[in-house]
Structure formats: C-alpha cells, structure tokens
C-alpha positions as CSV (number, residue, x, y, z in Angstrom):
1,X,73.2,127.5,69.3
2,X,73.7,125.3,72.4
3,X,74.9,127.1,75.7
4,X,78.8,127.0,76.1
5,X,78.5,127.3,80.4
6,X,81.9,125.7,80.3
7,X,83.7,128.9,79.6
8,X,81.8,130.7,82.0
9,X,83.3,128.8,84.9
10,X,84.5,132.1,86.9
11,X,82.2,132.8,89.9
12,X,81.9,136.3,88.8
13,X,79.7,134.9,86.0
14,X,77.3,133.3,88.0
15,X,76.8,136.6,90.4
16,X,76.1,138.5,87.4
17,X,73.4,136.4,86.3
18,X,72.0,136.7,89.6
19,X,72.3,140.6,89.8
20,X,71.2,140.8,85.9
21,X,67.8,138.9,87.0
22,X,67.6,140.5,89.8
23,X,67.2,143.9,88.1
24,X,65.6,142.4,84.9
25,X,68.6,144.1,83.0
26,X,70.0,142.0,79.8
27,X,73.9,141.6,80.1
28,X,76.5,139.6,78.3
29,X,80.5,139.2,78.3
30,X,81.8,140.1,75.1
31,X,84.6,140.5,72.9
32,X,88.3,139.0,73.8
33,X,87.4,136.7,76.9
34,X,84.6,135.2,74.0
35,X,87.4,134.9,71.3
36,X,89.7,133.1,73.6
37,X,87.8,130.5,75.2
38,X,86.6,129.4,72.0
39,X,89.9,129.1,70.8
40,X,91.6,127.6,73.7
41,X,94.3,130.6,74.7
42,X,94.9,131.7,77.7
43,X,93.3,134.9,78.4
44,X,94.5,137.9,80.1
45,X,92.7,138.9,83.2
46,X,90.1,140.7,82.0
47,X,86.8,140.5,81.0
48,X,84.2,143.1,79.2
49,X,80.5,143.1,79.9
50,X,78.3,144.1,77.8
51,X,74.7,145.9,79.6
52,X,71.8,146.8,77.7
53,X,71.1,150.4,79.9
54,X,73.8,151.8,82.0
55,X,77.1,149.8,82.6
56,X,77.9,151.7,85.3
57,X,74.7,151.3,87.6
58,X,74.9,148.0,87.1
59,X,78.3,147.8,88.0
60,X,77.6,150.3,91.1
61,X,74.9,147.6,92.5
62,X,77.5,144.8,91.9
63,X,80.2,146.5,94.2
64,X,77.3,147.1,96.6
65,X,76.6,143.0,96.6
66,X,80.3,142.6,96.7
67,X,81.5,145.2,98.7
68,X,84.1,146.0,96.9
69,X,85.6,149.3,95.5
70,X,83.9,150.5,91.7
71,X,86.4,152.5,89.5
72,X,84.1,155.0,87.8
73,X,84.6,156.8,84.1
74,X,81.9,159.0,83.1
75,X,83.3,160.2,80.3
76,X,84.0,156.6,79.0
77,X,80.9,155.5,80.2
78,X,82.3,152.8,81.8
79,X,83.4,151.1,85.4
80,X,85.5,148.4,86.5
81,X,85.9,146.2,89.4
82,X,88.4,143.7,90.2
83,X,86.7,140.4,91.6
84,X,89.3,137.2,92.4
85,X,92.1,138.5,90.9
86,X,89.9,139.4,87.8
87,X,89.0,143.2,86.5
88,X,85.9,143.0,85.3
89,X,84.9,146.3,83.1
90,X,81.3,147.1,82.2
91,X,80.0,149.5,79.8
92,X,76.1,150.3,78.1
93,X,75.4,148.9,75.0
94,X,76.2,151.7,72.2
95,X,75.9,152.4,69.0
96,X,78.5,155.2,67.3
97,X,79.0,157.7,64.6
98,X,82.2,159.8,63.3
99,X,83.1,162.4,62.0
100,X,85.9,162.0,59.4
101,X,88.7,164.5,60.8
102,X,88.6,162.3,64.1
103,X,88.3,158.6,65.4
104,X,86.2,159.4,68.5
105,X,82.8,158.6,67.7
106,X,79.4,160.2,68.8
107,X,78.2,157.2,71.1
108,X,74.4,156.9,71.6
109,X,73.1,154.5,73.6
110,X,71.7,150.9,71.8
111,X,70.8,147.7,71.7
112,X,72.9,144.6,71.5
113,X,72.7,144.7,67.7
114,X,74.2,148.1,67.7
115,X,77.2,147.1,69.5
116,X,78.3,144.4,68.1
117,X,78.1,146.6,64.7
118,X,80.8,148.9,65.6
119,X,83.2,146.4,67.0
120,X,86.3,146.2,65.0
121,X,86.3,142.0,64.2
122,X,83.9,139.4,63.2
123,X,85.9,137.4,66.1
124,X,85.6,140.1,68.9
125,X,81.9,140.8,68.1
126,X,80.9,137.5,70.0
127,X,78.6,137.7,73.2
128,X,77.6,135.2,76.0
129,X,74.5,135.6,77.6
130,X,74.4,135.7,81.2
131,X,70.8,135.9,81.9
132,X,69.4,132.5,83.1
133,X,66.8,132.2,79.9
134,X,70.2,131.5,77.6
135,X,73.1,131.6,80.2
136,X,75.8,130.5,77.8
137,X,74.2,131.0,74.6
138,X,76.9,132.3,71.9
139,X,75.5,135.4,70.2
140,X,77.3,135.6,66.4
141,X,75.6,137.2,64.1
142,X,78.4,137.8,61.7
143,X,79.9,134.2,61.8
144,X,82.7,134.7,64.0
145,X,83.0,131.4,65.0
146,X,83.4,130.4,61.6
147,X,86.2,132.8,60.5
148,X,87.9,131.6,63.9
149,X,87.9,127.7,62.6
150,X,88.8,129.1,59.2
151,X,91.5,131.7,60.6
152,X,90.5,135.0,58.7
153,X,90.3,138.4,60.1
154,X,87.0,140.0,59.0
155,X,85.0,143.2,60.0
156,X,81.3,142.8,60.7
157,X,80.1,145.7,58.5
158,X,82.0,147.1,55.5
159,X,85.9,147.4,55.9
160,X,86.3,150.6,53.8
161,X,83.7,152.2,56.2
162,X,85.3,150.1,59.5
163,X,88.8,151.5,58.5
164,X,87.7,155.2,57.8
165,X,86.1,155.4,60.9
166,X,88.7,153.8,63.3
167,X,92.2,154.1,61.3
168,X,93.8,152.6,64.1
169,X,91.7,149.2,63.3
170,X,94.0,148.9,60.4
171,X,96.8,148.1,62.6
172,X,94.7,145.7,64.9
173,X,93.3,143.9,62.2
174,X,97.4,143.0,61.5
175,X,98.3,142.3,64.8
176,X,95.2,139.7,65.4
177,X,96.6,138.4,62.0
178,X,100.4,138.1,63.4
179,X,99.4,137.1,67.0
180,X,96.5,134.4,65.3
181,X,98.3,133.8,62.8
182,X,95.1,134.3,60.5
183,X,94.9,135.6,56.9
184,X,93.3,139.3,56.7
185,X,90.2,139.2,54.6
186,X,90.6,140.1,50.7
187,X,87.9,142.9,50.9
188,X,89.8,143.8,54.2
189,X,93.1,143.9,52.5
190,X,91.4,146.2,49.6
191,X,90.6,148.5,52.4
192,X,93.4,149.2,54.2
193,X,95.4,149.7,50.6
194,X,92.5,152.6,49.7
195,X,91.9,154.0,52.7
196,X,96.0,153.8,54.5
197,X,96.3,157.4,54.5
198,X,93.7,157.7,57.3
199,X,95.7,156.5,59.4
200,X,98.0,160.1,59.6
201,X,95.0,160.9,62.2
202,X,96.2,158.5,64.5
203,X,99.1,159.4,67.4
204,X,102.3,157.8,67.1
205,X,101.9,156.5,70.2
206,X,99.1,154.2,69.3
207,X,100.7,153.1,66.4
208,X,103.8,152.3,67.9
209,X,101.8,150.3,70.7
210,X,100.3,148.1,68.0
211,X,103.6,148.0,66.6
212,X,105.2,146.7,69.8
213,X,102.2,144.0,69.7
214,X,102.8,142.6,66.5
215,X,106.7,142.5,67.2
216,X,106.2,140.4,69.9
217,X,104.4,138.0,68.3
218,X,105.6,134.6,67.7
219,X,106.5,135.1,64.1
220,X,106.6,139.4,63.6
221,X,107.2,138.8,60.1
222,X,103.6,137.7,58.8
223,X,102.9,141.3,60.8
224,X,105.5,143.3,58.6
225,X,104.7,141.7,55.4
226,X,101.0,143.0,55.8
227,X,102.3,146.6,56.9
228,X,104.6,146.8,54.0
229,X,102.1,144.8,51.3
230,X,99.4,147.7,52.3
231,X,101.4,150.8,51.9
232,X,101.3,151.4,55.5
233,X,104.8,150.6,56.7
234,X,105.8,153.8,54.3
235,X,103.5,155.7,56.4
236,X,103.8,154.8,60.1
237,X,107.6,153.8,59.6
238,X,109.3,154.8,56.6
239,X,113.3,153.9,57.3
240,X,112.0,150.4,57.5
241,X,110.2,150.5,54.1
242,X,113.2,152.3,52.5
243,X,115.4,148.4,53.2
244,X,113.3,147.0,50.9
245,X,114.4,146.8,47.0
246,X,117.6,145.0,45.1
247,X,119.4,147.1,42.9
248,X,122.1,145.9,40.1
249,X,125.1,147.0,38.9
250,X,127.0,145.4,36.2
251,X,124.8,142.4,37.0
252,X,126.0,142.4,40.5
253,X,122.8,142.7,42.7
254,X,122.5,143.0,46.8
255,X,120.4,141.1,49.0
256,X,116.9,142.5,50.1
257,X,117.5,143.9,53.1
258,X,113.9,144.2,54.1
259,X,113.6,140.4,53.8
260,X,117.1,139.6,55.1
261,X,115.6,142.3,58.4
262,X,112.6,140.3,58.6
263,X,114.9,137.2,58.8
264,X,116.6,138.2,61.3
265,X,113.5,139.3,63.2
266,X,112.1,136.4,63.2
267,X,115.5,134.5,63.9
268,X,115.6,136.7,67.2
269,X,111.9,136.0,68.1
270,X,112.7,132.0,68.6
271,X,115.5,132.8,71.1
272,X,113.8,135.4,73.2
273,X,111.0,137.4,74.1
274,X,113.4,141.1,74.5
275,X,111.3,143.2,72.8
276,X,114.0,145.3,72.7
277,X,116.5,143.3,71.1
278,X,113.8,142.6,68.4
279,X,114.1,146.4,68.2
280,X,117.9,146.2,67.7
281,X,117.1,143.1,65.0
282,X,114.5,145.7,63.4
283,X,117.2,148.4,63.1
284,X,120.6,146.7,62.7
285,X,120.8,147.6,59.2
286,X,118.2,150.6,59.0
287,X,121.5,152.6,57.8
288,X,122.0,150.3,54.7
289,X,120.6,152.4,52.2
290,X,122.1,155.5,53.2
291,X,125.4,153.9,52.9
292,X,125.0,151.6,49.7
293,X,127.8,152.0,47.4
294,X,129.0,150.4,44.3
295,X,132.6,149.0,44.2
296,X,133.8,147.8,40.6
297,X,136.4,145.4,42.1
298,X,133.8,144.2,45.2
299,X,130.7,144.9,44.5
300,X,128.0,146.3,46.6
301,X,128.9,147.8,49.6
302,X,127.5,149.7,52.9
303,X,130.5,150.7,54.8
304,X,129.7,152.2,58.6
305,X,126.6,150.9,58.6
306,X,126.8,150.1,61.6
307,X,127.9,153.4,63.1
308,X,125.5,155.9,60.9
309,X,122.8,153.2,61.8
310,X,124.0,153.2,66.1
311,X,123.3,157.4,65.5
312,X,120.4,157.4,63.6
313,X,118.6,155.0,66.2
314,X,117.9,158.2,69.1
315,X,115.5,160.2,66.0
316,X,114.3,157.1,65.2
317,X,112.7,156.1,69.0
318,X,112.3,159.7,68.8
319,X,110.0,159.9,66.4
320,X,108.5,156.4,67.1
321,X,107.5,157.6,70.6
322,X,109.7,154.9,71.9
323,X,111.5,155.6,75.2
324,X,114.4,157.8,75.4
325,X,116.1,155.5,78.2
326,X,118.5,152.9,78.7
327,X,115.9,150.7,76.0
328,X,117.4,153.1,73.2
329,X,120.7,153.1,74.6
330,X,120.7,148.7,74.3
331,X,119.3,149.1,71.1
332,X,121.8,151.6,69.8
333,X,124.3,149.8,71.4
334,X,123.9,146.3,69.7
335,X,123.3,148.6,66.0
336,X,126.8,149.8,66.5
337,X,128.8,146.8,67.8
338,X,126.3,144.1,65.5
339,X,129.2,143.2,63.0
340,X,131.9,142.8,65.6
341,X,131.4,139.3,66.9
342,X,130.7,138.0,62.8
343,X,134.2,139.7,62.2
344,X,135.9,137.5,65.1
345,X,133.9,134.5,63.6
346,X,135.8,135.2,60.3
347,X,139.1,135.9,61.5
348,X,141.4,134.0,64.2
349,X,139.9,135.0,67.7
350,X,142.9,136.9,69.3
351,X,142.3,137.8,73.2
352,X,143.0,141.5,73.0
353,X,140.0,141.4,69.6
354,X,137.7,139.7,72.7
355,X,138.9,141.9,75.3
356,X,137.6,144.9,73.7
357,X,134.2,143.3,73.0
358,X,134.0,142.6,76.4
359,X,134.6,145.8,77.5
360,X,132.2,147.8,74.8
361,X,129.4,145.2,75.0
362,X,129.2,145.2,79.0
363,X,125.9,143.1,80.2
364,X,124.9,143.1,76.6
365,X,127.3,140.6,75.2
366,X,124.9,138.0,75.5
367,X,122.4,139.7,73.6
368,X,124.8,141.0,71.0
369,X,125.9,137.3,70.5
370,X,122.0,136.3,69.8
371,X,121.7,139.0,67.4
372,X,124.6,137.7,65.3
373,X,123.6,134.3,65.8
374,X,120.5,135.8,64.0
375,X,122.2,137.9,61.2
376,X,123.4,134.3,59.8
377,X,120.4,134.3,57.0
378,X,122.4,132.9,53.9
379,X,121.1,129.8,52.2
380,X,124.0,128.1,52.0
381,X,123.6,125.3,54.7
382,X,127.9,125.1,54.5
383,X,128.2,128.8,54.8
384,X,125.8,129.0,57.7
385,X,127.1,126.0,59.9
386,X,131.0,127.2,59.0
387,X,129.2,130.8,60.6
388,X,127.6,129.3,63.4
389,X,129.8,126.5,64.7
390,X,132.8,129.8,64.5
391,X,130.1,131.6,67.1
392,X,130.1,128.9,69.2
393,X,134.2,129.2,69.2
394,X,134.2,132.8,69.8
395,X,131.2,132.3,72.6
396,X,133.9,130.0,74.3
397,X,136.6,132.9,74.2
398,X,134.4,135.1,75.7
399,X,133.8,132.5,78.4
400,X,137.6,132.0,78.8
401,X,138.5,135.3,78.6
402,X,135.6,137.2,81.2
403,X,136.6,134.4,83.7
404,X,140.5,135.5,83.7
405,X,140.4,138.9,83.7
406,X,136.5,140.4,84.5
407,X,135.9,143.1,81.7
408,X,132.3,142.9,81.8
409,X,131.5,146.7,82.7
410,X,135.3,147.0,83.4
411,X,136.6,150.2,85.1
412,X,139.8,150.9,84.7
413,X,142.5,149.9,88.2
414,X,143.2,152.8,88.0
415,X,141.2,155.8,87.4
416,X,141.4,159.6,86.6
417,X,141.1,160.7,89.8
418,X,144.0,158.3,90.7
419,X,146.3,160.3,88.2
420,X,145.2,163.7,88.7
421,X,145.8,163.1,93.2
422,X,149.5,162.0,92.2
423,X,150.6,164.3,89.7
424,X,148.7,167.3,91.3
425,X,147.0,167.6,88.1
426,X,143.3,169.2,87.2
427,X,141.6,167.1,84.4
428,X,143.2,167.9,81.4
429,X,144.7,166.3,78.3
430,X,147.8,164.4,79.9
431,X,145.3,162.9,82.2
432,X,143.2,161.5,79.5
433,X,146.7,160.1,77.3
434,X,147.7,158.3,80.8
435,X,144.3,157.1,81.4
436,X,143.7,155.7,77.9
437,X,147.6,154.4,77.7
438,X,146.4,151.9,80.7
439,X,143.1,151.2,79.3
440,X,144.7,150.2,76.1
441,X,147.5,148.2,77.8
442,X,145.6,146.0,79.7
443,X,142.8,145.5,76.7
444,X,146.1,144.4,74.5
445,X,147.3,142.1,77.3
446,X,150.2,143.8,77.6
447,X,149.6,144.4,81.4
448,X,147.2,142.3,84.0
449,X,143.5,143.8,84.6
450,X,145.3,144.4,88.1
451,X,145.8,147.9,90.2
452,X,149.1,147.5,91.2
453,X,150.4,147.0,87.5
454,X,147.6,149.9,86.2
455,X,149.5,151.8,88.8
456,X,153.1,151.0,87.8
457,X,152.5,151.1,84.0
458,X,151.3,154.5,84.9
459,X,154.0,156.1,86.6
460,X,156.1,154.8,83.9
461,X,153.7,156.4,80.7
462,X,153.9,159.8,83.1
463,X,158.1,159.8,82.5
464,X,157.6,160.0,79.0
465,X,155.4,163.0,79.3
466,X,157.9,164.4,81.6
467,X,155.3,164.7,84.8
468,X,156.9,164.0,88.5
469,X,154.9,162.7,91.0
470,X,153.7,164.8,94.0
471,X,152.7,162.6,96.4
472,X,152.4,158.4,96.4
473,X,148.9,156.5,96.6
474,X,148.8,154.8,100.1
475,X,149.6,151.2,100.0
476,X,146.0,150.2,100.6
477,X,144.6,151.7,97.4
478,X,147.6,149.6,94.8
479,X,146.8,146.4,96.2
C-alpha cells in the first residue's frame, strides 16, 4: 500500500524515525491517531506507538534526545511523554492471554502480528510505519480501511472469543458504533447477545464511563438501541430497560416510553452538549412504570412521576457510580419540576404559576425549559407546534417576570433570623408560619419582592399569632 506521510505531519514523527534507525528498533503509531486521520476527525492529543522490544527504553532515549521529562509505568509497561503540546505513549509490542474469571490478560512480549491480534477493532488495529524503509506505509491486515469506507465495527479475530476475553469491548464496540455512526457487525452482534453476561465482571465504573461516551454522542440513540437490542441494557442499567413495553387495557394502549426516552434524548442532544441534562432527559420518566395505572374514564396514567422519579434519581447515580454532587442534585432537580413548564404551556400563564418556577428552578430554568422543549415527541405536527409556539409564550413570561421582580435563586427580604431578632424568638414553628406567610405572599403577588413590605407584611402575620415585637430592625436593614 502506498505511504500515507501526509498524516504523519507532527515533528514528533520524524524524530522517531530518526531515533528508531538510530537504534535499529521497528516502531509504528497505531490505533486511534490511524483511525482518525484516515477518516478525517479531529483527533485528540494523543498518540500510541507501537515498539517491537521495550516501549519504555525507547521512550527513555527519546526524552534523553529531547530533554524532556519521561512518565514511567512498569506495571503497564508503558511511558509517556508530552512533545508540542502532544502526549505521546509508547508501549512493547504484546501479545495476551486470560483467564475467564478476569479481563487482565497475561501479556508476553510479541511481534507486530501479535498486537494487532488482541486489539479490540478491525479500525483500531491499523499501524504506520515509522522506519525510513516504509515511513508511512498503512499496516492492515484485517481490512480496516475497508470496514471504515463501509462503516462497520468488526473485531480482528473471532468476536465470541474478543468479547469473553475483554467484556468491556462490548460496550466499546457500541460506542464506536454511536460516535461513528457505523453498523456493529452481524457475527459481532451474535456475540455480544451470547456472551452479555460477561460483562457482570466488569466495574460499574467502566461501564458507566462508556456509557457517558455513547451519551454524548451526536445521536445517543443508535447507542441505546444496541444496548437494549443485546440484552445488555437489562444488565448494566435495568430502570432504563424496564420503560420499554406498551401495555393495553380495554384497547386503550400507552406510548413506549423507552422510545418516547430515546426521543427525548436525542431531542436534547441537538440543543446541547450538558451531559447532564442528557442525564435528566435519560431519567425524566424512569418512575413511569412504577406508577402506571389504569383509569376506566382516562385511561393510562402515571401520577407523581415526577416526584417518585426526582427520589429515585440519588440510588440510581448511586449505583451508576455517577457523582453524588451538585450533577445529581440538576438532574434530580429537572426529574421533579419536568412537567411544570408543559402544564403552564396548557393552561393560561398566570405570574404567581411563573413566580414559583422561578423560584424552584433557580439557574436551571433554562435547562428545564430545553428539556420540555424536548419532551414534545407527539406526531402530530398541530399538536406539537400548538406545544411549542405556547413554550415560546411562557419563555417570554419568564423573561418578563425575572426582570420585574429577580426570583432566580430568590431569598426571601426578609429572613429567619430577621424574625427570630424582633420577636426574641429561638427557631421554632411560629418562625417558620411567618417566614413561609412572606414567601408565599410575595410568590402570589400579593406583596412586592421588596424588604420593607416583607417586613411590614411580617409584623402584621405576627398579630395574628398574637407575638409583640421586642425590639425594631434599624432603618438601614428595611430599606
């Protein structure tokens, strides 16, 4: 095959070579930086290089040339250097063999051959020379290039045995599908359905990183389909496979809500790049088949969705590995408030009803509004533009309404401190009936988001729960 030096542009390239001939050792770059170039996407910064001997002496005589620091892994059998703004890792040709209660392999050393065996894709088994004999020569012995122009995910050697050996290659080979945008391999496909249980050897932790991968991929449905069409999504995340079904009743049936999810997902993945609010897109309706009900007069229900769904999200990122943080707070936050803004749409918008969105949504408002945006799925183009255009009404409200009286992360003019320093009160239950009286006031419109009227509305609410003041807030503190 001719030499493809244009992808080898880099400078490090070219010091390789000379280092490789130099020491008369073979080397090649291999693997994603390969895949990419051919294809034409921008790469991330790093690059693998393949030596036939030891990676790491090579490396080590590289940062000597260089003078630059060597990051050295025994264990791995690898090093890495960063060289203009590029980390370059290096590692010995190997060849491996597991054992089936584990995915760490025995790792011998080997030829060229041997490596590109035991890597996971056809795609990322693809070397560049960079010895001068063949500097740029494409190494492919299993057609890479080929299942690239043809868009398939393939495994060099037998998938049943690639699978066993490496669940976690399972997952990859669906996230290269989702991020490609490729079709997994039929034989592939056959191998993940048989051999899907392997991956219970695998930590939730890399599964959920694969996960994260193939939800931020331009379209994370082609990713779920896979996952579910395997049997795999019942495994790694069951809550998501239990949406899926329609059942009927008197022949009244309910939407899919695994398909109406993935909707939504992908709705929310045109719009932004949040991987968290894809989260909250994933689990806005997780709760819909513990609440499913049958109404003779309605029809399917799933009453407090929303709210069972907004508790259920903390054991779900628990057991997901997911962060325990404000992420899971955002993401709870939009499950329990993701029906509020579609209610407004249907309903005259009233200011108190956009007042109290404000208030509960925060910062998050906008992204709550996306999310409903993206919970519009129906097929009826009337239906949806009726929806959408009544979005765009409420969106305004919310405009008008933030601009006049500043409820985004809204504290109260007046707060409990305030009450208990008048009254000479410890916190207790009066404080809280005061406290809330005001919040509720000023949410209703009844009094201005100001502290003077907070504080006058609150001296009148302490009458009827027959408190006297002990001492008067300075004038400063009720402008």
């Amino acid at each position: 095959m001719c030499a493809m030096t244009e992808d080898l542009q880099h400078p490090i390239f070219s010091i390789i070579k000379d280092l490789a001939d130099k020491t008369g050792t073979e080397v090649y770059v291999i693997g994603g930086y390969v895949r990419d170039r051919i294809m034409g996407r921008p790469f991330k910064n790093d690059v693998d290089i393949l030596v036939i001997g030891s990676g790491i002496d090579f490396a080590t005589k590289l940062g000597e040339r260089l003078h630059t620091k060597v990051a050295v892994y025994k264990s791995f059998g690898t090093a890495m250097l960063v060289y203009d703004g590029l980390d370059v890792e290096f590692v010995g040709a190997r060849k491996e063999s597991y054992r089936r209660e584990s995915r760490k392999p025995i790792v011998e050393d080997g030829t060229l051959q041997d490596d590109q065996n035991r890597r996971d894709f056809t795609i990322n088994a693809m070397a560049y020379s960079l010895n001068s004999a063949t500097y740029g020569q494409l190494l492919d012995p299993f057609d890479g290039l080929a299942d690239i122009q043809n868009g398939i995910i393939r495994t060099p050697l037998a998938p049943k045995e690639t699978f066993s050996d490496d669940p976690l290659r399972m997952m990859r080979a669906i996230r290269f599908a989702t991020q490609l945008n490729f079709k997994i391999d039929v034989q592939a496909i056959e191998a993940i359905v048989e051999t899907k249980d392997r991956i219970k050897i695998i930590s939730k932790e890399r599964i959920t990183d694969e996960m994260n991968k193939i939800i931020l991929s331009k379209k994370p449905s082609i990713g779920f389909k896979y996952l579910f069409d395997t049997g795999l999504l019942e495994l790694v995340f069951p809550a998501m496979a239990n949406l899926y079904g329609v059942e009927y009743f008197d022949g009244k049936g309910h939407k899919d809500n695994f398909y109406h999810t993935l909707e939504v997902l992908d709705n929310v993945a045109e719009m932004s790049d949040d991987l968290w609010l894809r989260w909250a897109a994933i689990m806005h309706d997780i709760a819909k088949p513990a609440t499913k009900r049958f109404d003779k007069r309605i029809g399917w229900t799933f009453h407090g969705h929303e709210d069972k769904g907004a508790r259920m999200v903390p054991k779900l990122f628990a057991e997901m590995k997911l962060p325990l943080n404000e992420k899971m707070k955002f993401v709870q936050k939009l499950v329990q408030l993701h029906l509020r803004p579609i209610v407004l749409a249907q309903d005259i918008v009233t200011d108190s009803a956009v007042r109290r969105l404000l208030f509960e949504a925060g910062d998050d408002i906008d992204a709550l509004m996306l999310l409903c945006h993206a919970d519009v799925t129906t097929k009826n183009e009337f239906k949806k533009k009726k929806y959408r255009d009544n979005f765009e009404l409420v969106k305004q409200k919310l405009k008008d309404v933030e601009e006049r009286d500043h409820l985004r992360n809204w504290q109260p003019p007046v707060s409990g401190e305030d009450i208990m320093h008048v009254f000479g009160l410890g916190p207790s239950r009066q404080v809280g009936i005061i406290k809330n009286a005001i919040r509720e006031a000023i949410l209703d419109g009844d009094i201005p988001n100001e502290r003077t009227a907070a504080y006058n509305f609150m001296m009148d609410k302490a009458k009827s729960l027959n408190l006297e003041p002990k001492q008067i807030l300075s004038i400063e503190t009720t402008k």
